[in-house]
C-alpha positions in Angstrom: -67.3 68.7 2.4 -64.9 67.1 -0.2 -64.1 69.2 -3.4 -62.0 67.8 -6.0 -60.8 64.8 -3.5 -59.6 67.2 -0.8 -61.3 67.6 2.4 -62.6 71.4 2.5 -64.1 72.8 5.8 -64.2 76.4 4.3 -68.1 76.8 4.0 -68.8 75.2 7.6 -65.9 77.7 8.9 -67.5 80.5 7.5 -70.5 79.5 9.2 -68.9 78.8 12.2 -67.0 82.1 12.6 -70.5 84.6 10.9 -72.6 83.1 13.7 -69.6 84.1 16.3 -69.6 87.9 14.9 -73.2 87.8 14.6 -73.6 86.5 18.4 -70.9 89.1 19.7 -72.6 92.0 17.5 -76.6 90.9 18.7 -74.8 91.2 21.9 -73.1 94.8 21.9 -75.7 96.7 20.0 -78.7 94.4 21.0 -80.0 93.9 17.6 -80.3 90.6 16.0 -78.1 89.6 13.1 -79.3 87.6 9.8 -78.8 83.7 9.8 -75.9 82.9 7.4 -77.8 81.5 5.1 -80.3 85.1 4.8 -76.5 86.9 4.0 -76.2 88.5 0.9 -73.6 86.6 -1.5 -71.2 89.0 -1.8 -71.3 88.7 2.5 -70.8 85.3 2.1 -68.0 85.3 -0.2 -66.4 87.4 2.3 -66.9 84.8 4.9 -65.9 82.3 2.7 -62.7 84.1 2.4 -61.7 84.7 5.7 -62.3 80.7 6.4 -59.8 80.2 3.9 -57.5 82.3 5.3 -58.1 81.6 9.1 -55.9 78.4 9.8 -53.2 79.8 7.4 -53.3 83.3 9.6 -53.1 81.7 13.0 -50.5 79.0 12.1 -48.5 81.5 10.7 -48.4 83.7 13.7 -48.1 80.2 16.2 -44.9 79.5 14.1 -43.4 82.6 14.0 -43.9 82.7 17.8 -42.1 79.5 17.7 -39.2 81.0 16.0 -38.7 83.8 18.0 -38.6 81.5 20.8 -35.9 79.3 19.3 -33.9 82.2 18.0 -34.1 83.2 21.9 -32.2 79.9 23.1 -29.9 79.8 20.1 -28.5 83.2 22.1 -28.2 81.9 25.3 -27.4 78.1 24.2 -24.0 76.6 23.1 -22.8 73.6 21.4 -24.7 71.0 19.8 -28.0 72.8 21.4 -27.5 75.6 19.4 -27.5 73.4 16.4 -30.3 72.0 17.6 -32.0 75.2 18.0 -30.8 76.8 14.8 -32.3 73.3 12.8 -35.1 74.4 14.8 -35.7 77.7 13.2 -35.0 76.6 9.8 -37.7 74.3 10.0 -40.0 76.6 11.2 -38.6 78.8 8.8 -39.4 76.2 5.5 -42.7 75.5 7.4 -43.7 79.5 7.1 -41.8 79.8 3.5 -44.2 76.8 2.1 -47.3 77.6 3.9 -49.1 77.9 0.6 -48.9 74.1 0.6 -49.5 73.4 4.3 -52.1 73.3 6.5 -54.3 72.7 3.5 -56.5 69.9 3.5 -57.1 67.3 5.9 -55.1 65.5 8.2 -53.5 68.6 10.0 -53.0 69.6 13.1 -51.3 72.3 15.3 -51.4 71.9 19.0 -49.7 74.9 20.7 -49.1 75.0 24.5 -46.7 76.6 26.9 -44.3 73.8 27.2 -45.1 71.9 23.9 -45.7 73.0 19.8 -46.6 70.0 18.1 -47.3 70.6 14.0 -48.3 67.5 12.4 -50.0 66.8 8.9 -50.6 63.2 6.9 -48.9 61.3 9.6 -45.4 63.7 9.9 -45.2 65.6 12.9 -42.8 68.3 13.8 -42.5 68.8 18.3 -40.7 71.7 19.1 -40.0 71.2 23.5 -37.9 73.5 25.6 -34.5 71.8 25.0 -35.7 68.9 22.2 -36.7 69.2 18.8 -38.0 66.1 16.9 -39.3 65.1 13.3 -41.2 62.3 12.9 -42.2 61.4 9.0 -45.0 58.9 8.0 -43.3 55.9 6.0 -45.0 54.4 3.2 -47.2 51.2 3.5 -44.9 48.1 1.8 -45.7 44.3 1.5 -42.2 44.0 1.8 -41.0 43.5 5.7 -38.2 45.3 7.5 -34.7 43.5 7.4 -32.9 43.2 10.8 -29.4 42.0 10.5 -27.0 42.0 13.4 -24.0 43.6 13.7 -20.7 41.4 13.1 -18.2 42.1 16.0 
């Protein structure tokens, strides 16, 4: 669904995540639940709501986990890793200060794993790997090609 030229997933979410309570609830009191669509509206708008809110909610908490590891090696690294690690949380840091203006829309993603936290959206991607920390930002498209000029000696 597009609203206002932005992608918005909010009303499939809410779907999504109603039939998931619904399923779990039919399940522990063996009753079945109404469709989504049968809801009341002021159910809905709760739904609604809590789609909004979820990728906001569960990035926030997969960032801060992030931090606290960083913060974690800053203590036991030295040198230019602690930089590295103290750039480290004040990324994550702006990322979790902003996140009124991330994660919204489309073109995000946030891949969490054990060894890897990968936070991209509209082409810029922020990796966060035990011991390396990279940014990568998208560049604008230009009709005008790169110059590559070699060094004098």
């Amino acid at each position: 669904m597009t609203t206002n030229n932005q992608c918005n997933h909010a009303q499939a979410i809410a779907r999504e995540m109603y039939h998931s309570y619904a399923v779990g609830k039919s399940d522990y009191k063996e009753q079945i639940m109404l469709q989504y669509d049968d809801l009341p509206d002021d159910d809905k708008a709760g739904w609604l709501n809590v789609a909004e809110q979820a990728l906001p909610i569960i990035g926030k908490h997969a960032l801060g986990d992030v931090r606290d590891y960083l913060i974690g090696q800053t203590k036991t690294s030295t040198g230019w890793k602690k930089a590295l690690y103290w750039a480290g949380v004040g990324i994550v840091g702006a990322i979790l200060g902003g996140w009124g203006m991330s994660l919204s829309g489309c073109g995000h993603n946030v891949d969490v794993t054990p060894g890897r936290t990968e936070v991209c959206k509209d082409g810029s991607c922020l990796v966060l790997e035990p011991g390396h920390l990279s940014y990568s930002q998208a560049q604008p498209a230009t009709d005008t090609p790169p110059i590559v000029q070699a060094a004098k000696k």
